[in-house]
N, CA, C and O atoms as CSV, one atom per row, in Angstrom:
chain,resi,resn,atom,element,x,y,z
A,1,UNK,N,N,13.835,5.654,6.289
A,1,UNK,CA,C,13.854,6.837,5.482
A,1,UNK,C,C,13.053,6.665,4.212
A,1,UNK,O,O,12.097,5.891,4.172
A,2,UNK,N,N,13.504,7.502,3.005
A,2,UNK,CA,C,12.453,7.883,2.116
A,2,UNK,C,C,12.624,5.998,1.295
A,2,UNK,O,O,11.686,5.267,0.977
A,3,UNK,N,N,13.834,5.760,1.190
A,3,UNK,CA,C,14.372,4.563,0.071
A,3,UNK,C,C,13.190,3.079,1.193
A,3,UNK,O,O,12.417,2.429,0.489
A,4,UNK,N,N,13.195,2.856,2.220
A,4,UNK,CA,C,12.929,2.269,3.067
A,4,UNK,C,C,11.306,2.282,2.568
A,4,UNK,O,O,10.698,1.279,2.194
A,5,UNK,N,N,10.667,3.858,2.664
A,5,UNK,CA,C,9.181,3.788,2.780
A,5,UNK,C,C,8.492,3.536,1.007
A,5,UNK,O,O,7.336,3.167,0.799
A,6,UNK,N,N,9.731,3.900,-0.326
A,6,UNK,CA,C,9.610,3.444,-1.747
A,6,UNK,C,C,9.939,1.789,-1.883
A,6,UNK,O,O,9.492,1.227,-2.883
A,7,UNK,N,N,10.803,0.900,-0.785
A,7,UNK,CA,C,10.704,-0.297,-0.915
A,7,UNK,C,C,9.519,-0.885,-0.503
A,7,UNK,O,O,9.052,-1.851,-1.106
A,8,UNK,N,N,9.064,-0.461,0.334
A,8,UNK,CA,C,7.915,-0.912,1.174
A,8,UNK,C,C,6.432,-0.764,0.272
A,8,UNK,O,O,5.687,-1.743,0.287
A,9,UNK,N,N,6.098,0.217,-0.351
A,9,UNK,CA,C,5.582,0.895,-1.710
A,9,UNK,C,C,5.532,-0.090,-2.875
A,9,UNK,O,O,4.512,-0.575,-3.365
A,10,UNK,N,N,6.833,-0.314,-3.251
A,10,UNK,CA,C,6.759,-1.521,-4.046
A,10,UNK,C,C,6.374,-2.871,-3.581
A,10,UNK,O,O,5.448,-3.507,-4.087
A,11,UNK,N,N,7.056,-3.260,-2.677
A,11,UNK,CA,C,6.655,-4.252,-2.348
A,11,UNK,C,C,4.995,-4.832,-2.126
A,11,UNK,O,O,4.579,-5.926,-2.509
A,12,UNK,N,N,4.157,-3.708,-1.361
A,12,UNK,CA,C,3.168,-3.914,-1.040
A,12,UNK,C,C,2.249,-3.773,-2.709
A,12,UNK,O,O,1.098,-4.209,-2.740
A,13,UNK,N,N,2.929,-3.084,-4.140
A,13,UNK,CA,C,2.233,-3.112,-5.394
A,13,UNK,C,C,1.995,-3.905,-5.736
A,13,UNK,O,O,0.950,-4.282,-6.267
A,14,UNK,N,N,3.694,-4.801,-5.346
A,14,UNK,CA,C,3.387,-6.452,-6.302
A,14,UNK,C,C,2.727,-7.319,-5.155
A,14,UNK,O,O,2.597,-8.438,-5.651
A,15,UNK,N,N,2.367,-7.332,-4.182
A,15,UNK,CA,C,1.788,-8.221,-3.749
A,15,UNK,C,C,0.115,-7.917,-3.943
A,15,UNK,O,O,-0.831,-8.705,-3.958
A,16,UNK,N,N,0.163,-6.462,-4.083
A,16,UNK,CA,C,-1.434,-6.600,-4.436
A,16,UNK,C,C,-1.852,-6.789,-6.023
A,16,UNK,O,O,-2.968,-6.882,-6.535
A,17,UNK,N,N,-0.334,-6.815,-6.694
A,17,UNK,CA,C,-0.819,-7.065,-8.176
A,17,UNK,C,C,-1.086,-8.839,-8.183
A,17,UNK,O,O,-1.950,-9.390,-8.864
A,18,UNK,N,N,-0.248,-9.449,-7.378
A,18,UNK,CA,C,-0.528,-11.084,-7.464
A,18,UNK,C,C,-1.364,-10.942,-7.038
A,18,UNK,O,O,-2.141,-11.451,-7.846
A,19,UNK,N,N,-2.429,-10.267,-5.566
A,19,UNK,CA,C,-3.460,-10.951,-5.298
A,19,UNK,C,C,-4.784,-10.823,-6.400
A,19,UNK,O,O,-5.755,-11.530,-6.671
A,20,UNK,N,N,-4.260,-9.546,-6.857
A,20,UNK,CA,C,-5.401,-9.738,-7.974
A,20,UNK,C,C,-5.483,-10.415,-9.509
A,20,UNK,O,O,-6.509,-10.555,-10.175
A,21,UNK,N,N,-4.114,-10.798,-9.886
A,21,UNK,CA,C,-3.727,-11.924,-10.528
A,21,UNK,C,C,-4.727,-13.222,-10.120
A,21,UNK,O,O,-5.631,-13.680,-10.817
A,22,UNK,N,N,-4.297,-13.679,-8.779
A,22,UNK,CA,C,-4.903,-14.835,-8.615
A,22,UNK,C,C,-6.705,-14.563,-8.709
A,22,UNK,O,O,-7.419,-15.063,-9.577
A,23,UNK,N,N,-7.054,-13.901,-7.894
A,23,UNK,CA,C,-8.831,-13.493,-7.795
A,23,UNK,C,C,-9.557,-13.099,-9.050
A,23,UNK,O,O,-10.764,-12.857,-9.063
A,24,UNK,N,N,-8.572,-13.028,-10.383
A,24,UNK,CA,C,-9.093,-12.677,-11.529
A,24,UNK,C,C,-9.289,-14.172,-12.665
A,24,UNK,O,O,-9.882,-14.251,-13.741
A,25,UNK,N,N,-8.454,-15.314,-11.816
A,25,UNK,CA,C,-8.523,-16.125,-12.822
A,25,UNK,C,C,-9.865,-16.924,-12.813
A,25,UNK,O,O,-10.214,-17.136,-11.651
A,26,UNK,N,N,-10.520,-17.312,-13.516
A,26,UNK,CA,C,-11.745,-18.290,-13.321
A,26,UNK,C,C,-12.752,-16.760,-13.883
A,26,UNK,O,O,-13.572,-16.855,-14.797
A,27,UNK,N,N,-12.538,-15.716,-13.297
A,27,UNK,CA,C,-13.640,-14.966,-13.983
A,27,UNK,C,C,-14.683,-14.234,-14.872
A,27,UNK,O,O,-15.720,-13.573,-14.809
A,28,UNK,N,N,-13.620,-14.845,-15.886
A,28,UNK,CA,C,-13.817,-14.384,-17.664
A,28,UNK,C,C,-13.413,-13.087,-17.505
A,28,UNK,O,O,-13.802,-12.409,-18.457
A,29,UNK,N,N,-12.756,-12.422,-16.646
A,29,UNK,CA,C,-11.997,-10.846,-16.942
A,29,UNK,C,C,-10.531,-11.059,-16.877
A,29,UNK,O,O,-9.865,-11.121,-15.843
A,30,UNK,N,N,-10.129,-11.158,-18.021
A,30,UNK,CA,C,-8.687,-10.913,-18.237
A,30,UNK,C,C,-7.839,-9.540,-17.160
A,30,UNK,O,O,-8.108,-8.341,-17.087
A,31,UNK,N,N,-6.912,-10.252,-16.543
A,31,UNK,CA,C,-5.808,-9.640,-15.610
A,31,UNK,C,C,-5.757,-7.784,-16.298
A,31,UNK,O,O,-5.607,-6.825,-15.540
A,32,UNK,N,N,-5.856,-7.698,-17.236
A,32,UNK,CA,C,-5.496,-6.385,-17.772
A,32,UNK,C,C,-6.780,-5.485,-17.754
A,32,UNK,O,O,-7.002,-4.290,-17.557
A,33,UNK,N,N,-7.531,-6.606,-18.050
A,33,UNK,CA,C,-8.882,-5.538,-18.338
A,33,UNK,C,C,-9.085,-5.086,-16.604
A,33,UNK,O,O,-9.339,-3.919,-16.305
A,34,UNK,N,N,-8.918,-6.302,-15.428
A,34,UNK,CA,C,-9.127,-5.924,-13.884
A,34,UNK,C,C,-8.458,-4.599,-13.600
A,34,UNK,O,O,-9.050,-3.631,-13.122
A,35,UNK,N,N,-6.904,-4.635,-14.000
A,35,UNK,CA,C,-6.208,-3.514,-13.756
A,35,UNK,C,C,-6.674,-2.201,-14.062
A,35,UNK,O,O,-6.625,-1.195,-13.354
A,36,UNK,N,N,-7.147,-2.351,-15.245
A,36,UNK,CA,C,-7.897,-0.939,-16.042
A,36,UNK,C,C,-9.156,-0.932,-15.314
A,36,UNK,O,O,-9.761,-0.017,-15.875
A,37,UNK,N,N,-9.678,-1.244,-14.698
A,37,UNK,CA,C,-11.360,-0.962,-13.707
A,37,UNK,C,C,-10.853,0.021,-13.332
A,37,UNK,O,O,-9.707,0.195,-12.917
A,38,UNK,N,N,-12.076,1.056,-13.519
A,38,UNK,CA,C,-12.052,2.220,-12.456
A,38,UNK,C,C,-13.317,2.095,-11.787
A,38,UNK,O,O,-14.349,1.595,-12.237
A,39,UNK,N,N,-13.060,2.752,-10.346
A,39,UNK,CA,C,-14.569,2.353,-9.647
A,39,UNK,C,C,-15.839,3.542,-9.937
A,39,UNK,O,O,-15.671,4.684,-10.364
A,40,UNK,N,N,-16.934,2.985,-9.621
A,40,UNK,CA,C,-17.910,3.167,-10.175
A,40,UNK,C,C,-17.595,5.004,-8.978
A,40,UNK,O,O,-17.787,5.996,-9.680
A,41,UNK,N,N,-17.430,5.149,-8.359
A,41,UNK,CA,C,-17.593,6.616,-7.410
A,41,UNK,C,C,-15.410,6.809,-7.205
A,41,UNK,O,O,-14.551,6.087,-6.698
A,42,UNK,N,N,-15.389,7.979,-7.826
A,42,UNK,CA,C,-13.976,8.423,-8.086
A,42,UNK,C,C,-13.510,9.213,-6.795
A,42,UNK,O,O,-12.379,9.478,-6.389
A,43,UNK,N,N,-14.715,9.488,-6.308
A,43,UNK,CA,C,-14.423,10.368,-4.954
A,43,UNK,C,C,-14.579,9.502,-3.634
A,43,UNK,O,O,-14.149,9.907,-2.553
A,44,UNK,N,N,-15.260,8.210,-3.800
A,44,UNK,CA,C,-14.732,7.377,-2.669
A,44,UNK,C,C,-13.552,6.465,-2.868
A,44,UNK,O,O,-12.823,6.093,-1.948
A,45,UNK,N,N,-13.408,6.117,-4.184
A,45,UNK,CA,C,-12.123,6.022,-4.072
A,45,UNK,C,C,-10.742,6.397,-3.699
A,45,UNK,O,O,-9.841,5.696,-3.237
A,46,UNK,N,N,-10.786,8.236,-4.137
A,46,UNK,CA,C,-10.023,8.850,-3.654
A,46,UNK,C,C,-9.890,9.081,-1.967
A,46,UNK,O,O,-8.822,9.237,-1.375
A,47,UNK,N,N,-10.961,9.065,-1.475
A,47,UNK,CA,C,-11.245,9.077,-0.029
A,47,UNK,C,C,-10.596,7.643,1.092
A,47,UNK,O,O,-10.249,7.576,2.271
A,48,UNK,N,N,-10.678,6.772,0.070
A,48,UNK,CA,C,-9.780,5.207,0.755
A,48,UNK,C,C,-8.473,5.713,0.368
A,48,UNK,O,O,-7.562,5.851,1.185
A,49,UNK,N,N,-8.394,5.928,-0.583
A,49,UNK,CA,C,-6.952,6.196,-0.738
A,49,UNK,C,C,-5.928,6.927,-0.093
A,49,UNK,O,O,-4.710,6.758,-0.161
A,50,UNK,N,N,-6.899,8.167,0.852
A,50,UNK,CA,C,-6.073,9.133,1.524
A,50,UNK,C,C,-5.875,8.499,2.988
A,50,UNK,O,O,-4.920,8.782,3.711
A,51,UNK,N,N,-7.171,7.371,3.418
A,51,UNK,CA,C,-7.239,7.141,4.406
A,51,UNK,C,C,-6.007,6.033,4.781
A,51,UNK,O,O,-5.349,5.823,5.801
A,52,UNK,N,N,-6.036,5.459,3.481
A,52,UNK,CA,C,-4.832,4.146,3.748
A,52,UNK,C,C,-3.503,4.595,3.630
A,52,UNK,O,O,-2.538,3.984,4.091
A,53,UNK,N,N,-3.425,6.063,2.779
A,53,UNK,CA,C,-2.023,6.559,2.822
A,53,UNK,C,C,-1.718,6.945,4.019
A,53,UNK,O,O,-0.564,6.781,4.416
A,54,UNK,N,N,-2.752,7.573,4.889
A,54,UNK,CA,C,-2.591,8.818,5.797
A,54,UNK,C,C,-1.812,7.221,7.477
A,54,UNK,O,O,-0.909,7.226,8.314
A,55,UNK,N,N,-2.939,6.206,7.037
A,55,UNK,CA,C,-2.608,5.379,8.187
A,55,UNK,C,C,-0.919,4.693,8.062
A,55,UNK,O,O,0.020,4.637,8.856
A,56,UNK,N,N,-1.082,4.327,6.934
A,56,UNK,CA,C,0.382,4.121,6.330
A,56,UNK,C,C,1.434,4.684,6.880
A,56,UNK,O,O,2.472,4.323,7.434
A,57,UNK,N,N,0.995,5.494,6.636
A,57,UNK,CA,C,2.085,7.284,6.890
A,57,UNK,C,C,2.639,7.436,8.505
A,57,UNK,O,O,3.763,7.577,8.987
A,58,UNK,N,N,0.955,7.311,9.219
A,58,UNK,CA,C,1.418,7.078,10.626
A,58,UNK,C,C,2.465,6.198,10.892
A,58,UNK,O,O,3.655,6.347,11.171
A,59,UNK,N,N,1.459,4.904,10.681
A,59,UNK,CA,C,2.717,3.804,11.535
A,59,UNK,C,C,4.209,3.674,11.203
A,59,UNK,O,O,5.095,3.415,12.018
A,60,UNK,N,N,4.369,3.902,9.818
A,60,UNK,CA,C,5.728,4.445,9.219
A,60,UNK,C,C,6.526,5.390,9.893
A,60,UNK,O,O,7.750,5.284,9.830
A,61,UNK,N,N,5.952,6.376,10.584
A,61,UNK,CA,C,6.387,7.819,11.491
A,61,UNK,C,C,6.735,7.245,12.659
A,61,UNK,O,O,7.798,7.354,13.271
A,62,UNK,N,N,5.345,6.352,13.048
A,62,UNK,CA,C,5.634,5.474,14.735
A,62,UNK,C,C,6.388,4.807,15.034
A,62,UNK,O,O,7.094,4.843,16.042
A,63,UNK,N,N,6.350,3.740,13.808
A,63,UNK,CA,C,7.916,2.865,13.763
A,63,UNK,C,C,9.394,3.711,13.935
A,63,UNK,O,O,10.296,3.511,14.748
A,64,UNK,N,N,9.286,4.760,12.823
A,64,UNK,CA,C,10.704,5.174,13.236
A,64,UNK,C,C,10.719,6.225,14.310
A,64,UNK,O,O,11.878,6.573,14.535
A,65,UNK,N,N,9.976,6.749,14.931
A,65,UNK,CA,C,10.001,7.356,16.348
A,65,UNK,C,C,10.541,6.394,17.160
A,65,UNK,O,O,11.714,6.619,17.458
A,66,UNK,N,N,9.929,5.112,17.743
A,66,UNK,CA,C,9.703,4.002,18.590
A,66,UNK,C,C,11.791,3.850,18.368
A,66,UNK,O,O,12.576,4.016,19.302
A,67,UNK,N,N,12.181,3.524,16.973
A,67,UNK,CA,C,14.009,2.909,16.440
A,67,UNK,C,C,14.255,4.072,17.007
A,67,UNK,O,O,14.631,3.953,18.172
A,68,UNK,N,N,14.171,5.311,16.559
A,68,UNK,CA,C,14.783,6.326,17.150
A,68,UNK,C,C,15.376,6.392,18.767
A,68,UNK,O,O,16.587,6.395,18.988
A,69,UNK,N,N,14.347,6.443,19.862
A,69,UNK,CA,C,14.039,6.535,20.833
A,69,UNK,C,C,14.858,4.663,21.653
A,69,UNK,O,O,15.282,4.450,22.789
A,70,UNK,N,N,14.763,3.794,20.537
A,70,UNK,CA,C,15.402,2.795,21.148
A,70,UNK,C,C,16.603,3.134,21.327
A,70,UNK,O,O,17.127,3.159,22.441
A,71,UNK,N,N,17.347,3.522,19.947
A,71,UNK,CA,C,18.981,3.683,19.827
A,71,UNK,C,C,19.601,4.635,20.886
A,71,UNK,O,O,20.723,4.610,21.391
A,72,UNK,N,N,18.364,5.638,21.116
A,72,UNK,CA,C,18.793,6.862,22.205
A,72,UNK,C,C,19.345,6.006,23.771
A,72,UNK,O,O,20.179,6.005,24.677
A,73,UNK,N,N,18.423,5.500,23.342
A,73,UNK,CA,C,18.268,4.254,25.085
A,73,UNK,C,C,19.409,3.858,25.322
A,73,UNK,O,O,20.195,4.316,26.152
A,74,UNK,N,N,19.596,2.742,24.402
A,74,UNK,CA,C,20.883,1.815,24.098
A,74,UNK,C,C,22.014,2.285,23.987
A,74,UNK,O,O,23.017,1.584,24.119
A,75,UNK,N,N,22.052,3.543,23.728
A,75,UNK,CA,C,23.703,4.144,23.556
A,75,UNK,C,C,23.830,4.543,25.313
A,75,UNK,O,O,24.867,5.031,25.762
């Protein structure tokens, strides 16, 4: 459900905030200043963004179709 797909949300923030923690050290760009980058094209950014939500979104739907359809079984 919704609490399930906001844990998952978080979870996947902080792991991409460590990975860019680690890939920032050695580079002379301080962790904060990386965070604050915006990319150079705002509209392909936005365009990954819908694409990774939208896939997200699926398998999130598929997964709980697939539990659904098990429990139906099993009972």
């Amino acid at each position: 459900g919704a609490k399930f797909v906001h844990m998952v949300y978080c979870f996947a923030r902080y792991v991409m905030m460590e990975h860019m923690k680690k890939l920032s050290v050695g580079t002379g760009m301080p962790f904060a200043a990386a965070v604050m980058w915006r990319p150079e094209d705002m509209y392909i950014a936005k365009a990954r963004h819908r694409v990774a939500y939208s896939k997200l979104l699926h398998i999130l739907q598929r997964k709980d179709f697939v539990t659904q359809e098990y429990k139906k079984k099993a009972q």
